[in-house]
C-alpha positions in Angstrom: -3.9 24.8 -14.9 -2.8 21.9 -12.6 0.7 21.2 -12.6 1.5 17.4 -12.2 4.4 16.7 -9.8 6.4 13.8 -10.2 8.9 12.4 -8.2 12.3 11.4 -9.8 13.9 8.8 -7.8 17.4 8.0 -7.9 19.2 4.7 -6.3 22.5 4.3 -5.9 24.9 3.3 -3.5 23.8 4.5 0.2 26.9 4.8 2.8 25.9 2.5 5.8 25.4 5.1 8.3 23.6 5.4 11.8 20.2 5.7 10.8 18.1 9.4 12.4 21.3 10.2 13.7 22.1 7.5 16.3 18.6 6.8 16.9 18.8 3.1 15.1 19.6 0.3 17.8 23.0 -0.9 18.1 23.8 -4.6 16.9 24.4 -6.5 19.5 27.6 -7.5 20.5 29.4 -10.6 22.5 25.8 -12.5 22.4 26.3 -16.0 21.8 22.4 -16.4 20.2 22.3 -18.5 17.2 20.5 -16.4 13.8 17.2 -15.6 14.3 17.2 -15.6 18.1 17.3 -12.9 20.2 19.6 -13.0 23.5 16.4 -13.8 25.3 15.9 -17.5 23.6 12.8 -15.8 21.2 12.5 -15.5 17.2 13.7 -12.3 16.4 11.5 -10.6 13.7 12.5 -7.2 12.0 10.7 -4.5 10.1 12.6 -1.6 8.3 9.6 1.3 7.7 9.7 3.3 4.3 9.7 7.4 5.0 6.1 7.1 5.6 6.8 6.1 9.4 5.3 3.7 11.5 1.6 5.7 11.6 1.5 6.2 7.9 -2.4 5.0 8.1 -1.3 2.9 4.9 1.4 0.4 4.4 4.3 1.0 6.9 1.2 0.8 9.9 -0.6 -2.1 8.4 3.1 -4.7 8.2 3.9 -3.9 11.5 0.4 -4.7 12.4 1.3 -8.0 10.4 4.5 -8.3 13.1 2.3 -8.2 15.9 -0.2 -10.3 14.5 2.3 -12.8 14.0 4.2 -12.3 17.8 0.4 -12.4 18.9 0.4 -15.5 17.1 3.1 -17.5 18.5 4.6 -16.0 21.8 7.9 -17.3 21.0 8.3 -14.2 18.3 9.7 -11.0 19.7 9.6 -8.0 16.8 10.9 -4.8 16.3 11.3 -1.9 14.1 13.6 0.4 12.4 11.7 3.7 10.6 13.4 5.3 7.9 13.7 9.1 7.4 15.2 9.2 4.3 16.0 6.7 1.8 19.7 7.3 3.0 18.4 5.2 5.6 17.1 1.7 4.0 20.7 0.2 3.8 21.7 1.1 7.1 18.9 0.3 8.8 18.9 -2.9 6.9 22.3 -3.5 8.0 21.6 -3.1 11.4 19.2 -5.4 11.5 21.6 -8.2 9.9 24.0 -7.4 12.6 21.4 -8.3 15.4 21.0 -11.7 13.3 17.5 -11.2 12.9 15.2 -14.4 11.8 13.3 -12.4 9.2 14.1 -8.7 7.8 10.6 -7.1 6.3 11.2 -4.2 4.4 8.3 -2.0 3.7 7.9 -0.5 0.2 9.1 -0.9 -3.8 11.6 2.2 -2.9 13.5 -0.4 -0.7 14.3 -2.7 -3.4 17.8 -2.2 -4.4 19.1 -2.1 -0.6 17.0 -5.4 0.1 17.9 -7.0 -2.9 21.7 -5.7 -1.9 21.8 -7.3 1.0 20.2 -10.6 0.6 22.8 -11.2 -2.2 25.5 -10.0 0.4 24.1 -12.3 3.0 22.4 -15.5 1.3 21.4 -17.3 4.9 19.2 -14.1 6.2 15.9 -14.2 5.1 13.9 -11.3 4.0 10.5 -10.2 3.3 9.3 -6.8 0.8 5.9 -5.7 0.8 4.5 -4.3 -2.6 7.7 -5.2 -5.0 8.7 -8.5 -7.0 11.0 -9.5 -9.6 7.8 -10.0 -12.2 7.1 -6.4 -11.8 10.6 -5.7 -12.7 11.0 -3.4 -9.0 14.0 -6.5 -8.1 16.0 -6.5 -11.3 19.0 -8.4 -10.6 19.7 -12.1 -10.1 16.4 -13.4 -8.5 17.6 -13.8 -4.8 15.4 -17.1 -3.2 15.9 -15.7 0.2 13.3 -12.7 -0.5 9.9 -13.5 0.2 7.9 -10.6 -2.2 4.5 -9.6 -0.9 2.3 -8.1 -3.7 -1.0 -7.6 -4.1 -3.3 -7.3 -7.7 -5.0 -4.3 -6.7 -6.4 -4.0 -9.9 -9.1 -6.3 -9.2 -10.5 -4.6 -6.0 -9.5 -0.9 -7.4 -11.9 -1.9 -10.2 -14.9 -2.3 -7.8 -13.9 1.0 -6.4 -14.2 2.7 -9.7 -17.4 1.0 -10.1 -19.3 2.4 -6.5 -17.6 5.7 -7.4 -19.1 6.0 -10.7 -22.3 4.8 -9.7 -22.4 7.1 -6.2 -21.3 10.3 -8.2 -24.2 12.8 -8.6 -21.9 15.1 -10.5 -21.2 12.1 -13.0 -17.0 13.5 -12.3 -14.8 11.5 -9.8 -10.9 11.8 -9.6 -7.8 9.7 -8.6 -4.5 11.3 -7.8 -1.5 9.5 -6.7 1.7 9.9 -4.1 4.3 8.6 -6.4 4.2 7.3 -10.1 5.0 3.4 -9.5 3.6 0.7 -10.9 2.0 -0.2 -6.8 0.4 2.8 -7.3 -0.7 2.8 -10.8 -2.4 -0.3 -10.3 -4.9 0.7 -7.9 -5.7 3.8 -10.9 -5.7 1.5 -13.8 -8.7 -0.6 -11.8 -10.8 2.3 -11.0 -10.5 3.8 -14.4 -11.6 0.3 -15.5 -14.3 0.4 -12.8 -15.5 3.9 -14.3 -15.5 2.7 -17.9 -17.4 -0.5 -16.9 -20.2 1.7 -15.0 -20.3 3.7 -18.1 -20.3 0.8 -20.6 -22.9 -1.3 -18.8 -25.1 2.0 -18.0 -25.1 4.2 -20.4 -23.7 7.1 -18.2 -20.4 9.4 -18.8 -18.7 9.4 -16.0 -15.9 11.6 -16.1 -12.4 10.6 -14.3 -10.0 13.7 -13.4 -6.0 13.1 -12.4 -5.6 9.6 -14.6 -5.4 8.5 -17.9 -5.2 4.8 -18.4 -4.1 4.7 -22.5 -1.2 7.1 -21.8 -0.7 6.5 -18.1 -0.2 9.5 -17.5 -1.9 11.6 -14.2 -1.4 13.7 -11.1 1.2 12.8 -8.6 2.5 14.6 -5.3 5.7 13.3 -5.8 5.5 11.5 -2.2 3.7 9.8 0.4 3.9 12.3 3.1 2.8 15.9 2.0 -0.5 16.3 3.5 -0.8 19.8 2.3 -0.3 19.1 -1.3 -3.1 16.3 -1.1 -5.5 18.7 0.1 -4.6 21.3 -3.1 -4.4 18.9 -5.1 -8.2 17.7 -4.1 -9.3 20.9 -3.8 -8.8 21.9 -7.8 -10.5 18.0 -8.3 -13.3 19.6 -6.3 -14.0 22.7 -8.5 -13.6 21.0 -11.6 -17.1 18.9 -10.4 -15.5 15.8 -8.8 -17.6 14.6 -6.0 -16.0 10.9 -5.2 -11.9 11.4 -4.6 -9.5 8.2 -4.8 -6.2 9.0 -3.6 -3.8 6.3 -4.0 -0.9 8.1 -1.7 -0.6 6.7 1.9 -0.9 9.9 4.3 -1.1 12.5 1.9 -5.0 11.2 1.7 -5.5 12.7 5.0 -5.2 15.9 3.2 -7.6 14.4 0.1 -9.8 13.8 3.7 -9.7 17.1 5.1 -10.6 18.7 1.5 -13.6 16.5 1.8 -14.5 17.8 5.0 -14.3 21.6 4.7 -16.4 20.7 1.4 -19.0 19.1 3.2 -19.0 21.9 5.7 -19.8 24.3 3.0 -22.6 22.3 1.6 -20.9 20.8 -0.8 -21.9 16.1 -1.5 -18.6 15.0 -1.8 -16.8 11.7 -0.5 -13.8 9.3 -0.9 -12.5 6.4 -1.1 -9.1 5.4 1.0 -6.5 3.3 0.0 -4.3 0.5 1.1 -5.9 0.6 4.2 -9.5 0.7 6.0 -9.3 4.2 6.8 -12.7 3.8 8.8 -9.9 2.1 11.0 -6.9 4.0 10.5 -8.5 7.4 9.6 -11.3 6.7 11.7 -12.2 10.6 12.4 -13.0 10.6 8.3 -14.7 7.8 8.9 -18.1 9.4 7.5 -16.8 10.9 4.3 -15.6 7.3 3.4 -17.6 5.3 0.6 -15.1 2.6 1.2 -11.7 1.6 0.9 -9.4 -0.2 -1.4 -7.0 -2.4 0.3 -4.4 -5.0 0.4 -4.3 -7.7 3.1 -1.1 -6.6 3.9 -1.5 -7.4 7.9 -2.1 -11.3 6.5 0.8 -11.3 4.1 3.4 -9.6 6.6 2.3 -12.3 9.6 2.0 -15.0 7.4 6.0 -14.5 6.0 7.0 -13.8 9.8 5.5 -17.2 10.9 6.8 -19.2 8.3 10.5 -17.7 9.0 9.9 -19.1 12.5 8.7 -22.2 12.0 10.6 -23.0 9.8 8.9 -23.3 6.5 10.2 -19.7 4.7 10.3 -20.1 1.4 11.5 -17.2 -1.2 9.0 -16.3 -3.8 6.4 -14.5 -4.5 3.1 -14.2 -2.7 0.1 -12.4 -4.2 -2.7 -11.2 -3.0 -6.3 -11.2 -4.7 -9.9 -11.2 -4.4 -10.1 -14.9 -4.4 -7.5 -14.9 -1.6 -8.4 -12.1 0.7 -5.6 -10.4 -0.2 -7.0 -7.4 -2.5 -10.1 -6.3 -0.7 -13.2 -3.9 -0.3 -13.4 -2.8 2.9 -17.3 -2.9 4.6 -18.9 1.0 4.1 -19.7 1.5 7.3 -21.1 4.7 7.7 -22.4 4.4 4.0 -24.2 1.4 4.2 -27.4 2.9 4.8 -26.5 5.3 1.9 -25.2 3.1 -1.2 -28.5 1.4 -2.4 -29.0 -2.2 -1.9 -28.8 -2.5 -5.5 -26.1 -1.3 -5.7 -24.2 -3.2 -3.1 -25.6 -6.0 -5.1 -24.2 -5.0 -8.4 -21.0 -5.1 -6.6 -20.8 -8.3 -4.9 -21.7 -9.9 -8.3 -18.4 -8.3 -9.9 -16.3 -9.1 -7.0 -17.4 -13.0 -8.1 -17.1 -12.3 -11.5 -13.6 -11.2 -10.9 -12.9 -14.1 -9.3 -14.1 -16.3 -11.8 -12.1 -14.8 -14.8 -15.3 -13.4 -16.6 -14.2 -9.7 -15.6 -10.4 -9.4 -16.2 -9.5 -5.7 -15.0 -6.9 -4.3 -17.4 -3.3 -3.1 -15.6 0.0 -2.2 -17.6 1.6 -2.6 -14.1 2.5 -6.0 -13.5 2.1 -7.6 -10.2 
């Protein structure tokens, strides 16, 4: 029997301490910049990581690829980071970063919500950025704050073609999802490729069977973080002998266990691939490059430069940015090693529902709201 973990997550008030004991930079003191600049005349542009860490291969690496991009960008723009060890850390880390009268805070992550919402109340003039949370999707609650600019991304539409080239790549007719956290930015990505599944099975008379997620109850499998390797590769494992051969995990690192599942499989004989997440692990998990059908990501580099820029030059404006197909921000990544492998047809099939998507004639179902 597999035994669903889920992660109970609790916010409340977080004491403003030194973040990894002492290891957070000191505000600086006695600098005459004005806010925004740093002491040496440049745009100061700060990121606060979630526990993930800065090499997450998901969504704490990919916006702090966005900062560079953006100090890449415009040479003016210095950045810097703050990583988080435990969410004990958000506020102060947040706080810091206030103190050093940074031109934009970015904080990674819908578990940073209530210490970025905190502080932009507390401090109305500093602008600030979240990646994957908004106040439509009910992860800000509170008074809507027009200093945050929220950076979220439909993943439905792109986790849909994922389902889709997973169905129709399974010779085992069983693929699974699993993911790190039960959140609606997780969710999302499962309620697409269950949709994707469905619509393979609807439009080709096959029975594809999904393991780890159930759309009508929303209910599933879930490590309970984003940062247990070991329990991904369990976890994948079982997936494995109950048939699946095409894995989705939708849990940042922990996929590098879902990854190294995959490979021992292979190594034994066994046809099984996967799809990554957030990211293009062909990039940032390039060593499982050739397990990889494709990934499912978010053009989270884009968004994070894009809200960086527009901080220092001037044109920031709170709200909310969303990534989609249309837009480039919800994307399938190329299949690199499986190009030769997934039939032309079938790469085909797909491109025609990416534009179908886009057009509205193929609306992805999702009970989590972007």
């Amino acid at each position: 029997m597999r035994v669903t973990m889920r992660a109970v997550v609790a916010f409340g008030a977080v004491a403003l301490l030194a973040a990894a004991c002492g290891s957070a930079p000191k505000p600086s003191s006695g600098s005459s910049s004005t806010a925004g600049t740093s002491a040496s005349g440049k745009f100061l542009g700060c990121m606060v990581t979630d526990t993930g860490g800065i090499d997450d291969k998901s969504f704490n690496q990919s916006s702090w690829e966005g900062m560079q991009a953006a100090a890449a960008a415009d040479h003016k723009i210095q950045v810097t980071y703050l990583p988080s060890t435990t969410s004990a850390d958000y506020a102060s880390n947040i706080s810091t970063f206030v103190g050093k009268k940074c031109g934009i805070i970015v904080t990674v992550g819908f578990l940073m919500a209530d210490a970025t919402e905190a502080a932009a109340k507390a401090n109305p003039s500093q602008k600030f950025a979240i990646v994957d949370c908004s106040y439509a999707s009910d992860c800000l609650s509170g008074t809507k704050e027009t200093n945050i600019d929220q950076l979220v991304f439909d993943t439905v539409q792109d986790g849909f073609l994922g389902g889709y080239l997973a169905a129709a790549m399974s010779k085992s007719h069983v693929v699974a999802t699993y993911g790190g956290e039960d959140f609606g930015t997780v969710t999302i990505y499962e309620d697409g490729f269950a949709d994707g599944v469905q619509y393979y099975n609807q439009h080709n008379h096959a029975n594809v069977k999904l393991l780890g997620w159930d759309e009508t109850t929303q209910k599933g499998d879930f490590i309970g973080n984003f940062t247990n390797v070991g329990a991904g590769q369990t976890l994948t494992n079982t997936f494995i002998g109950d048939g699946a051969d095409v894995i989705f995990p939708v849990a940042g690192g922990v996929g590098l266990g879902t990854a190294k599942a995959v490979q021992t499989a292979d190594s034994s004989g066994k046809n099984v691939s996967m799809e990554w997440v957030d990211t293009d692990g062909c990039i940032s998990a390039a060593q499982y490059c050739k397990y990889m059908l494709t990934s499912v990501t978010k053009g989270i580099v884009a968004a994070v430069e894009t809200a960086v820029l527009a901080a220092a030059h001037g044109t920031f404006k709170g709200g909310t940015y969303i990534g989609t197909l249309a837009n480039g921000g919800a994307v399938l990544s190329p299949y690199h090693d499986y190009a030769s492998k997934v039939p032309a047809s079938l790469q085909a099939e797909i491109n025609t529902l990416k534009q179908e998507i886009e057009s509205g004639k193929i609306k992805p179902y999702t009970k989590s709201p972007v």
